[in-house]
C-alpha positions in Angstrom: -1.8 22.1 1.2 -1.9 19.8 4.1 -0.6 16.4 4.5 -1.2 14.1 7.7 0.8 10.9 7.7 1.0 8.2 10.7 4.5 7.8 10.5 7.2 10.3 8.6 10.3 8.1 7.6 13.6 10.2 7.1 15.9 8.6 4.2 14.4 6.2 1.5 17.2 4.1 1.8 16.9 0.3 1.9 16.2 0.6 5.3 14.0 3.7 5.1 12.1 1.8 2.3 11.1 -1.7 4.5 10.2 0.5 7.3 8.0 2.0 5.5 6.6 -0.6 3.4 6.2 -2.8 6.7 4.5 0.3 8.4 2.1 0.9 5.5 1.6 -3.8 5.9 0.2 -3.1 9.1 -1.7 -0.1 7.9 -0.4 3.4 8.8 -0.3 5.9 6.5 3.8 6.7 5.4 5.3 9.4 4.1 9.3 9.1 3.0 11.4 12.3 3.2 14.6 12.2 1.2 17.2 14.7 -0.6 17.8 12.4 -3.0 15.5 9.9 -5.6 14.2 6.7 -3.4 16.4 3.9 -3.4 19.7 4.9 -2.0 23.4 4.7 -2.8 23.1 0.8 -2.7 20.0 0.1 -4.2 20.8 2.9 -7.0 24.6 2.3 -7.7 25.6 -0.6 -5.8 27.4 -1.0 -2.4 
């Protein structure tokens, strides 16, 4: 299986996530890459 993506953002962190959701805004096609489930230590546990 192929997948072709405009952008590839690396850790779906807070910041990871508003990159991408601001890249997707303007209309490229994101993919997220992450170890872990989306959100981050902050966003999952609290800072």
């Amino acid at each position: 299986m192929t997948h072709s993506h405009d952008i590839i953002i690396i850790g779906g962190g807070s910041a990871g996530y508003a990159a991408a959701r601001t890249a997707q805004a303007e209309g490229a096609d994101v993919g997220i890459v992450d170890q872990g489930p989306l959100g981050g230590l902050c966003i999952l546990r609290g800072c």
